[in-house]
C-alpha positions as CSV (number, residue, x, y, z in Angstrom):
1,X,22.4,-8.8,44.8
2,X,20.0,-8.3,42.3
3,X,18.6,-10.1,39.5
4,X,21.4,-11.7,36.7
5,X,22.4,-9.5,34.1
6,X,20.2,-11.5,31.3
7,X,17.7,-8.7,32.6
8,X,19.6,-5.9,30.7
9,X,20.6,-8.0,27.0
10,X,22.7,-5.9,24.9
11,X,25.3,-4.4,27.4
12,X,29.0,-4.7,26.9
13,X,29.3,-5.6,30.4
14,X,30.1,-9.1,31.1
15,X,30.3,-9.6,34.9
16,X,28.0,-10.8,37.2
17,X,27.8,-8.4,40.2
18,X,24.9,-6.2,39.8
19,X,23.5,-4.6,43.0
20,X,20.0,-2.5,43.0
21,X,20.9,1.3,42.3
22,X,17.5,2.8,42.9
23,X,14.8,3.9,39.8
24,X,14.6,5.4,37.1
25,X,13.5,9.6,38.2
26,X,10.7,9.3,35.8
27,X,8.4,6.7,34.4
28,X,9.0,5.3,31.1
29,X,5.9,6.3,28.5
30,X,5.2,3.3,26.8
31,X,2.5,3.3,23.9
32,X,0.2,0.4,23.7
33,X,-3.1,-0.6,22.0
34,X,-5.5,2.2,22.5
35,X,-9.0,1.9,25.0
36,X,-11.9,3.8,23.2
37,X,-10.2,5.7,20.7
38,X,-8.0,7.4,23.1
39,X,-3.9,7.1,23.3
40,X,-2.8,5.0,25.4
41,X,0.5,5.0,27.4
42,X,1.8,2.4,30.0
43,X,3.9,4.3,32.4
44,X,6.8,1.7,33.7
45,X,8.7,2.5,36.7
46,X,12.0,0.7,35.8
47,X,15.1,-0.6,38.2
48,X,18.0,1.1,37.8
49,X,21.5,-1.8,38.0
50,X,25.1,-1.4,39.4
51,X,27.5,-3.3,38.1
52,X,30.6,-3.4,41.4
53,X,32.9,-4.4,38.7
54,X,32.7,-1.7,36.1
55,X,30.6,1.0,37.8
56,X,28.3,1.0,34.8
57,X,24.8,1.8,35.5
58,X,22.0,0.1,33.6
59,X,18.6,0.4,33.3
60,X,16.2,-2.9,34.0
61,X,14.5,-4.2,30.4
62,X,10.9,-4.1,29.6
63,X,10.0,-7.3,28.3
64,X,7.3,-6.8,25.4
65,X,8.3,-3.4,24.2
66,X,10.2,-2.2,21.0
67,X,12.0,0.0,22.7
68,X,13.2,1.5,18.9
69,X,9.3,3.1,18.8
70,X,8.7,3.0,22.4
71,X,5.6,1.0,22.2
72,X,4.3,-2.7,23.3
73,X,5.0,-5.7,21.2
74,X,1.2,-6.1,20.5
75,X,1.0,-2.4,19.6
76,X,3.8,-2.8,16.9
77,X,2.2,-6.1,15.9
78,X,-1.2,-4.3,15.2
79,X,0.5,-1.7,13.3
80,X,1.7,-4.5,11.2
81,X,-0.9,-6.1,10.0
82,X,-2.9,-2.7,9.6
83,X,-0.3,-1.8,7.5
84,X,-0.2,-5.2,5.3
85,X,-4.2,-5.4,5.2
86,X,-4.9,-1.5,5.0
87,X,-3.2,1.3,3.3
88,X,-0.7,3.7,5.4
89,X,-2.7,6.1,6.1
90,X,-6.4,4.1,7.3
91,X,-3.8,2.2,9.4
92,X,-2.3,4.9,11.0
93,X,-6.0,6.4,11.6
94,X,-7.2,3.4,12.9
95,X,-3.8,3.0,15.7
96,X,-3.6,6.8,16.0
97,X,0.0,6.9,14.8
98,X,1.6,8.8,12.1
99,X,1.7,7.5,8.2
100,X,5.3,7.7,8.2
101,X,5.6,5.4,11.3
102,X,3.3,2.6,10.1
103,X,5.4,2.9,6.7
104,X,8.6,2.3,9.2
105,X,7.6,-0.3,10.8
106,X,6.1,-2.4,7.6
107,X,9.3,-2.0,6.0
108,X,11.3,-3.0,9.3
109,X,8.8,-6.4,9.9
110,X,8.1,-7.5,5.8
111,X,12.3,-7.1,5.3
112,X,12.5,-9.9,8.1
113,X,9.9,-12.2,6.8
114,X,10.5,-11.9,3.1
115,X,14.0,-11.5,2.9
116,X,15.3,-15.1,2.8
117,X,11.7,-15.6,0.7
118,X,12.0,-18.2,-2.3
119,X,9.1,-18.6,-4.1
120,X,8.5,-22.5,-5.1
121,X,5.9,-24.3,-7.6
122,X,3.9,-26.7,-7.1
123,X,2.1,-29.6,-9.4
124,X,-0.4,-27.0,-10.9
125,X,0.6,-22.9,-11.4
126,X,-1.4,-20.3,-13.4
127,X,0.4,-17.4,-14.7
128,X,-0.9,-14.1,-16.1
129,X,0.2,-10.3,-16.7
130,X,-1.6,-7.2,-14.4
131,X,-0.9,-3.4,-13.8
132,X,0.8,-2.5,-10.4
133,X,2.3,0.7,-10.4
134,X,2.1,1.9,-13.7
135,X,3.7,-1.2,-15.0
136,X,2.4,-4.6,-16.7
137,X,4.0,-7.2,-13.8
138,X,4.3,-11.2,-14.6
139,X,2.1,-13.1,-11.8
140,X,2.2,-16.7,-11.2
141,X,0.1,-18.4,-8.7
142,X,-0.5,-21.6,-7.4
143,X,-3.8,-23.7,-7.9
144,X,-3.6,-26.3,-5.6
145,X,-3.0,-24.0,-2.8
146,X,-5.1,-21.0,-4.1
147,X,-2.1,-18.8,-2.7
148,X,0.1,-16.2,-4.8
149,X,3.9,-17.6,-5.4
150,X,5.4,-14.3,-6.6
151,X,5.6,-10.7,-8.6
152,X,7.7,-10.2,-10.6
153,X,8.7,-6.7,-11.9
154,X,8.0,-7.1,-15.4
155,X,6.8,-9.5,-17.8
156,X,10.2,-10.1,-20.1
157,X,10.3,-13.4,-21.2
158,X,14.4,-13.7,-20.2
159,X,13.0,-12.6,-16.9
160,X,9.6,-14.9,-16.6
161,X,12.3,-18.1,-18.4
162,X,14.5,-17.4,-15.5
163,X,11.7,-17.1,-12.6
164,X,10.4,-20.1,-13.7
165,X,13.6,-22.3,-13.9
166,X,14.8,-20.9,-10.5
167,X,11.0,-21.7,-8.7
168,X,10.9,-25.1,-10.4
169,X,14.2,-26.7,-8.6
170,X,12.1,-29.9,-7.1
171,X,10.9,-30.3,-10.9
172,X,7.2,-30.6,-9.2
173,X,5.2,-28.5,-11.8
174,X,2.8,-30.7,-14.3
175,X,0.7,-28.4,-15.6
176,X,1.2,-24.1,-17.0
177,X,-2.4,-22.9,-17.2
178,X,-2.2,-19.5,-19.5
179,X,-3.5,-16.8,-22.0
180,X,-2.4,-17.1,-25.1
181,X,0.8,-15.6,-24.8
182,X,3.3,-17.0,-27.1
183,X,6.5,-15.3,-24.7
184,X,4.7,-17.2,-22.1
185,X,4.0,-20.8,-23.6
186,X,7.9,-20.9,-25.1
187,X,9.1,-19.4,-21.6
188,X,7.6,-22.2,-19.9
189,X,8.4,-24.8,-22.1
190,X,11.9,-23.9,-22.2
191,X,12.1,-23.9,-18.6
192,X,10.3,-26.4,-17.5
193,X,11.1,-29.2,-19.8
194,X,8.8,-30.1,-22.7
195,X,6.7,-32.7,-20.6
196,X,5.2,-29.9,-18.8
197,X,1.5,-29.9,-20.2
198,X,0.5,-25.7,-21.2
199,X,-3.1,-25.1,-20.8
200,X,-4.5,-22.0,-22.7
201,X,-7.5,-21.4,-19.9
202,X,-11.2,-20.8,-21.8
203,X,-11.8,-17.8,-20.2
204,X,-9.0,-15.9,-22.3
205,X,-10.2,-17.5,-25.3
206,X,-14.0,-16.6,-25.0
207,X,-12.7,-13.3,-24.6
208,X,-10.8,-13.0,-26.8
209,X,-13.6,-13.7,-29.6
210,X,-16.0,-11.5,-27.7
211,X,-13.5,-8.9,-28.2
212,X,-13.4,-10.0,-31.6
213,X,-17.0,-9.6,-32.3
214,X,-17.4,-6.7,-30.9
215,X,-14.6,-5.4,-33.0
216,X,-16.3,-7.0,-36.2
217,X,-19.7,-4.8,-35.2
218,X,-18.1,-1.8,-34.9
219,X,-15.9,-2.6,-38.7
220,X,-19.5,-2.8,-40.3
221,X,-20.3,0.9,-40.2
222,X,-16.7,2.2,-40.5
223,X,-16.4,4.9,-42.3
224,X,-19.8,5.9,-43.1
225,X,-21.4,8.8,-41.9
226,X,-24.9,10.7,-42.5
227,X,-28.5,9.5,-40.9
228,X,-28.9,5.7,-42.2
229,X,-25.3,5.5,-40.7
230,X,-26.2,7.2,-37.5
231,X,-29.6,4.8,-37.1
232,X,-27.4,1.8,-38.5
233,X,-24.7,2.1,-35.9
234,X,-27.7,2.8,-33.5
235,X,-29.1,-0.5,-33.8
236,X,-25.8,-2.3,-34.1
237,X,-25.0,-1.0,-30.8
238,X,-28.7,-2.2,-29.9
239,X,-27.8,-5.6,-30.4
240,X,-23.7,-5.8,-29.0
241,X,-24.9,-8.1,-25.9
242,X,-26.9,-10.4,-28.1
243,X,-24.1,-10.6,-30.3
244,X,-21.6,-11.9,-27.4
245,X,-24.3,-14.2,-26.0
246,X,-23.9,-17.8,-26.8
247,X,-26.8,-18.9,-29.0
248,X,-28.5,-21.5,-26.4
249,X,-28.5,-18.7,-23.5
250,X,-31.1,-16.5,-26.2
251,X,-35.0,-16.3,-25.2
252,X,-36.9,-16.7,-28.6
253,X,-37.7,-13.1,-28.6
254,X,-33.9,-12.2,-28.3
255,X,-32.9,-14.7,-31.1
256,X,-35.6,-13.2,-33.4
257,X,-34.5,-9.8,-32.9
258,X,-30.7,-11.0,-33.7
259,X,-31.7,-13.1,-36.5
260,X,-33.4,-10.3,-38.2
261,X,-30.4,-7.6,-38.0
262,X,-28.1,-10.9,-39.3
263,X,-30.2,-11.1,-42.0
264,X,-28.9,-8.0,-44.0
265,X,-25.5,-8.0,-43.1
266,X,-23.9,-11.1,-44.4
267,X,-20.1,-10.3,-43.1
268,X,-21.5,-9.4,-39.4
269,X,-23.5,-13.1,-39.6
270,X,-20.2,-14.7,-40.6
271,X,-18.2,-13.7,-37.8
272,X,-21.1,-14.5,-35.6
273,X,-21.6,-18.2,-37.0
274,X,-17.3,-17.9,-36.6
275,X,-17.5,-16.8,-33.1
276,X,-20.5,-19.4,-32.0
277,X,-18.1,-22.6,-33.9
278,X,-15.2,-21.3,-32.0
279,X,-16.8,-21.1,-28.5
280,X,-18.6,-24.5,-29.2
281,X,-15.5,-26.2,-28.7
282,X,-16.0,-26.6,-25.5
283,X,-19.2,-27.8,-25.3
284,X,-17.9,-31.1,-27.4
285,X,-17.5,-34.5,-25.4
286,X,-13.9,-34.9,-26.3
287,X,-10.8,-33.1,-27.4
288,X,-10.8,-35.6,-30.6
289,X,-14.0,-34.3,-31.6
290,X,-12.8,-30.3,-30.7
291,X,-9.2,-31.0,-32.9
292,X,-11.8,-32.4,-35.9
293,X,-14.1,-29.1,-35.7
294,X,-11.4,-27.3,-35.8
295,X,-9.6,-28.5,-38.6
296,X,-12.9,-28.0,-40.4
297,X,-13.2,-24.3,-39.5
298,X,-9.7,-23.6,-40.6
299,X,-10.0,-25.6,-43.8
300,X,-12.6,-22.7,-44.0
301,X,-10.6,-19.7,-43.3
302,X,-10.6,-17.7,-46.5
303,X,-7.5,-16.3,-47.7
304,X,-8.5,-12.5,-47.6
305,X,-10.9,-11.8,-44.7
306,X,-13.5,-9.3,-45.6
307,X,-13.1,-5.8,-43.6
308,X,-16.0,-6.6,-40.8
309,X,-15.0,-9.8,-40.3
310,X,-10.7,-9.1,-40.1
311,X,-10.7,-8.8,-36.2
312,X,-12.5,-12.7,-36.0
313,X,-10.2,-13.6,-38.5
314,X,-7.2,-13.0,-36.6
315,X,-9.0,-14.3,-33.6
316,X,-9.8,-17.4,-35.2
317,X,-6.4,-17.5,-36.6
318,X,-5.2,-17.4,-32.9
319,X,-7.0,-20.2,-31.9
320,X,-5.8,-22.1,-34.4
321,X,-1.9,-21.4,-33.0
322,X,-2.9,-22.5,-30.0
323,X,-4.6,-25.6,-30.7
324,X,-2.4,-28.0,-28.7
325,X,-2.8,-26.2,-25.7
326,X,-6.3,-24.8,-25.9
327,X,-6.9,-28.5,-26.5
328,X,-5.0,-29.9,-23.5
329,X,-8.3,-28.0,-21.4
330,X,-10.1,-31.6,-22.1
331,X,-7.3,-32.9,-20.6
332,X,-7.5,-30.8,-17.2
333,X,-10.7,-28.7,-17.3
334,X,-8.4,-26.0,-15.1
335,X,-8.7,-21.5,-16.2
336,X,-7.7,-18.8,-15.0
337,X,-10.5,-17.5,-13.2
338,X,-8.7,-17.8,-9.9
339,X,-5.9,-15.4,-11.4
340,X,-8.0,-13.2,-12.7
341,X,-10.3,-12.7,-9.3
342,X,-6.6,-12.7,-7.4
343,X,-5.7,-9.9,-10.2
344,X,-8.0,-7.6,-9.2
345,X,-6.9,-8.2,-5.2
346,X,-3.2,-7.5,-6.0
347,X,-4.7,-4.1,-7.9
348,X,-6.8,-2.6,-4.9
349,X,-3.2,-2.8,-2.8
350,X,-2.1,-0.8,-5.5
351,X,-5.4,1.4,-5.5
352,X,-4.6,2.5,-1.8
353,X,-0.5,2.9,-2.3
354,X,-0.6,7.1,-2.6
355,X,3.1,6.4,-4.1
356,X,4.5,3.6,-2.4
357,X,6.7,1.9,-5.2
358,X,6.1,-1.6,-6.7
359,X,8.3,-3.5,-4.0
360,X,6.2,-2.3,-1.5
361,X,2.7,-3.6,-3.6
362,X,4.6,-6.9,-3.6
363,X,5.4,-7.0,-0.6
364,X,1.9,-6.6,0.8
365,X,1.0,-9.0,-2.1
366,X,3.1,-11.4,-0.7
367,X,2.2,-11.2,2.6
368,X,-1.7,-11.1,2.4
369,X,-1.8,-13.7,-0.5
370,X,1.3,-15.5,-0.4
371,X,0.3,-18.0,2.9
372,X,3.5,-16.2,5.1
373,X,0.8,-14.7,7.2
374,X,-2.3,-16.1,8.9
375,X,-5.5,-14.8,7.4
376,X,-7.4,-15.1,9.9
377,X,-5.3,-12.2,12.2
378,X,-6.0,-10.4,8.6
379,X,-9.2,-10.7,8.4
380,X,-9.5,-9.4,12.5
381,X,-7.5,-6.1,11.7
């Protein structure tokens, strides 16, 4: 007799005499890892099985082979996690395969691992807004783990309201750490429950007044034209790095040289003096003394910004809607910067998609960043 039936799964035939019946006439090609750049087949002689009862004839399995590709386990494996880590085609060049089979087989081995996937918050999340395929997608991550919870395929806030709601059903999240986007901030404090403290992260607001001030620069010399315009706008653009500098970073020389362009252009000093009063928040020992400064600045405001200094204005004016959560910083001294650096990850997957659509981005986004793959097989590939 030979060996039990479990050695040929998947056949209809249930009984239990199986006799030998020869081999296979030829060899099985199998394709496995390959040595020195060359491909690589493993040529398996298989047992051929009788079956007394039925007079079906089976062939013996091969244990570690996708017999769907015809290839080893570890073969298909590699693929993988080129595929995941690489894009299609540096994959397929690097396991001398075809781009359309490495495509195949990510799609076969992500829909198994992130099919039942339900993304979940923890204490501390960041959320932002990045390009990935042609479209502005909500991303949340998490900051105690440093991994990526999910992509979603836009940033609506009926979408971002429901995302949040869904990923929040142990009611673990404490604190939202944000830009300041208002969809966002009423989003996430409609789904996660008013006692959820928002943070408005300092790196979206310190760019958002060097944005500003650069904007303000540029307003100065709007409009006019002819040489003293041309050498104006010259020096102007002379100076745009000293203008975004804070003032305690400046070498003497550097401050002179600012100080003396500030001089004739009193709208331009404004918004700088603005700019320098807004970013000093931070460098205050407590959020009291922040919410006092700021109160002082906005008793300030005037009630017509002049044209140069409009684009501060509304950036101040900003700041000032925000207060409460740019505030809650001194309360848990948590930005962005983890999002943003993960921001630019998720976008070189999309650099190397060649038309691969947004689920596929995701996905690999999932997968890479997401913890449901080790990094350190990742990292080896």
């Amino acid at each position: 007799m030979a060996d039990p039936p479990s050695l040929v799964p998947g056949t209809r035939c249930s009984h239990a005499r199986f006799t030998r019946s020869g081999r296979t006439s030829k060899p099985t090609p199998i394709r496995d890892r390959r040595l020195e750049l060359a491909p690589t087949f493993l040529l398996i002689d298989r047992r051929r099985l009788h079956c007394k009862d039925c007079d079906s004839v089976l062939s013996e399995r091969m244990p570690g082979v996708e017999l769907g590709h015809e290839m080893t386990r570890r073969l298909y494996d590699d693929i993988f996690h080129a595929a995941v880590n690489r894009p299609y085609q540096d994959a397929a060049n690097l396991h001398g395969v075809s781009a359309d089979l490495v495509e195949t087989i990510f799609r076969e081995h992500a829909r198994d691992l992130i099919g039942d996937f339900a993304p979940e918050l923890s204490e501390m999340v960041a959320i932002d807004e990045t390009v990935l395929a042609g479209q502005m997608r909500f991303v949340c991550n998490c900051l105690v783990t440093r991994t990526l919870v999910d992509i979603l395929p836009d940033k609506q806030p009926v979408t971002v309201e429901h995302f949040l709601r869904q990923a929040n059903r142990n009611g673990r999240v404490r604190v939202v750490v944000q830009d300041m986007n208002d969809h966002y901030r009423k989003a996430a404090q409609k789904a996660l429950g008013p006692e959820v403290l928002i943070v408005v992260d300092r790196y979206h607001v310190v760019d958002a007044l060097n944005r500003a001030m650069n904007a303000s620069r540029v307003a100065v010399t709007a409009g006019k034209t002819g040489p003293l315009a041309t050498a104006e706008k010259a020096n102007l653009r002379k100076i745009a790095p000293l203008l975004l500098r804070n003032r305690r970073e400046m070498t003497r020389a550097q401050w002179v040289e600012l100080k003396e362009i500030l001089k004739s252009k009193e709208d331009l000093r404004n918004a700088w003096l603005l700019k320098e009063a807004l970013k000093g928040l931070y460098g205050l020992k407590s959020a009291e003394r922040a919410a006092a400064r700021l109160a002082r600045l906005e008793a300030r405001f005037p009630k017509r910004w002049p044209a140069a200094m409009r684009p501060m204005g509304k950036a101040a004016r900003m700041v000032t809607k925000f207060r409460v959560e740019i505030l809650n910083w001194y309360q848990v001294q948590q930005d962005n910067s983890f999002t943003e650096a993960m921001n630019n990850r998720y976008q070189l997957i999309d650099a190397g998609r060649a038309g691969v659509q947004f689920e596929t981005v995701r996905a690999k986004a999932l997968l890479r960043y997401g913890g449901l793959l080790d990094q350190w097989y990742l990292d080896r590939v």
